[in-house]
C-alpha positions as CSV (number, residue, x, y, z in Angstrom):
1,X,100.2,13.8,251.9
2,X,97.6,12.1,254.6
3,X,95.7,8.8,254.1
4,X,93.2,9.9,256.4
5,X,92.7,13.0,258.7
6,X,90.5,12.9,261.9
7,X,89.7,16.1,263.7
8,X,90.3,15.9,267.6
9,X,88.2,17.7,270.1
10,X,88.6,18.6,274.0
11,X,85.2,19.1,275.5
12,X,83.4,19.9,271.8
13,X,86.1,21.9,270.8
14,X,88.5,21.4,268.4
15,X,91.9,20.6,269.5
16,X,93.4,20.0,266.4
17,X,93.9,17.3,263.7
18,X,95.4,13.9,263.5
19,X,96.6,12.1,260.4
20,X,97.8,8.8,259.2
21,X,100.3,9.0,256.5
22,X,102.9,7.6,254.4
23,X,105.4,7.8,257.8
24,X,103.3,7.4,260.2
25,X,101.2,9.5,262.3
26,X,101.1,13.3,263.4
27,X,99.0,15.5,265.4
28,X,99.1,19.3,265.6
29,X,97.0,21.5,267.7
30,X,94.4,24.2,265.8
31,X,96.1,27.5,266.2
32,X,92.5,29.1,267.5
33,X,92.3,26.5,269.7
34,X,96.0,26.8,271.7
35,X,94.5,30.4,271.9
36,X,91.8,30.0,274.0
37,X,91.4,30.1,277.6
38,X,91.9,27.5,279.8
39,X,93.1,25.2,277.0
40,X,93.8,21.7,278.0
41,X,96.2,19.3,276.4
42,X,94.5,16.6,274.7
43,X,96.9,13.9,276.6
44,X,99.9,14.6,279.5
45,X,102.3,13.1,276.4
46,X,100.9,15.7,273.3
47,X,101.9,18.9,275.3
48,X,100.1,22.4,274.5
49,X,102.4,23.2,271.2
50,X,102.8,25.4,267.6
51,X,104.3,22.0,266.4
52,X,103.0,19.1,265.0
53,X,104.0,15.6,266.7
54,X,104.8,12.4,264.7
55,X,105.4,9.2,265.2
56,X,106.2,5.9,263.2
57,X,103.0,4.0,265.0
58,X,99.7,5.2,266.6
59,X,99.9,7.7,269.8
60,X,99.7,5.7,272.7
61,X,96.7,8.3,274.1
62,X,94.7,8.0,270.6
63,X,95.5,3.9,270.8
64,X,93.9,3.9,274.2
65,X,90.9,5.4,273.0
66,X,90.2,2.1,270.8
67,X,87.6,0.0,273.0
68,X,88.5,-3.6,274.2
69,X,87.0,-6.7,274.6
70,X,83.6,-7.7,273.9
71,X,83.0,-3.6,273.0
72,X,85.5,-4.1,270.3
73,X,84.5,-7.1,269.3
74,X,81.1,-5.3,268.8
75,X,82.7,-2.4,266.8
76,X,84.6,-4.8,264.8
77,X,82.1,-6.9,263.4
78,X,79.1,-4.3,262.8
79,X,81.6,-1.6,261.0
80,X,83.4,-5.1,259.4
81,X,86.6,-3.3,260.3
82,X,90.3,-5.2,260.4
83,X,90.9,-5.6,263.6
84,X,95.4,-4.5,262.8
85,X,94.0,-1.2,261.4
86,X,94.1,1.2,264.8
87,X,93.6,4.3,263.0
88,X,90.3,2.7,261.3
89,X,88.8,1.8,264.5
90,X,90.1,5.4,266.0
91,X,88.1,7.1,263.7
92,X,84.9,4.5,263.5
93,X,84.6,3.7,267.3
94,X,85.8,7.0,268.4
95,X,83.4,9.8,267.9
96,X,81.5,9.8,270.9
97,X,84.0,8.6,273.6
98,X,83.6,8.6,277.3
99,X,85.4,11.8,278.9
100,X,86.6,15.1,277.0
101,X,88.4,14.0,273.8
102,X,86.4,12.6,270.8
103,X,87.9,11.9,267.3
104,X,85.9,12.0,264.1
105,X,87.1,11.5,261.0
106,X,87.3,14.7,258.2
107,X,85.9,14.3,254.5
């Protein structure tokens, strides 16, 4: 079962879905999405796949989408966020990132 679930998208569309969860993290592209033209992966390292990836800590691609600095500091204090939880900031800071991919966070 996931904690939390964040939906990724590619240049507004949806790629797919990443969770945190008991083990760790997984992502696994949206079947419609793996369908359609011209699909791109969302990183070099999370390959166009029916599968769903996991891993025991935070994606390095999602991890780098986390600001830094004086950015995060800002994103820190005005969402009073703890700074060791990478998935909250992923899906606080991370809705309207620069470039294609944008994560925001599912109900």
């Amino acid at each position: 079962m996931a904690y939390r679930r964040a939906t990724v998208t590619v240049n507004r569309l949806v790629a797919g879905v990443i969770e945190e969860y008991e083990g760790g993290y997984r992502f696994t592209y949206d079947p419609l999405y793996l369908q359609t033209p011209n699909a791109q992966p969302v990183s070099l390292t999370l390959h166009l796949a029916q599968h769903t990836y996991e891993s025991p800590i935070l994606f390095s691609f999602f991890d780098g989408l986390i600001p830094e600095g004086w950015l995060l500091e800002i994103a820190l204090n005005v969402w009073k966020l703890d700074r060791r939880d990478r998935f909250g900031v992923l899906i606080s800071a991370c809705k309207d990132c620069v470039g294609a991919v944008s994560v925001e966070v599912l109900p």
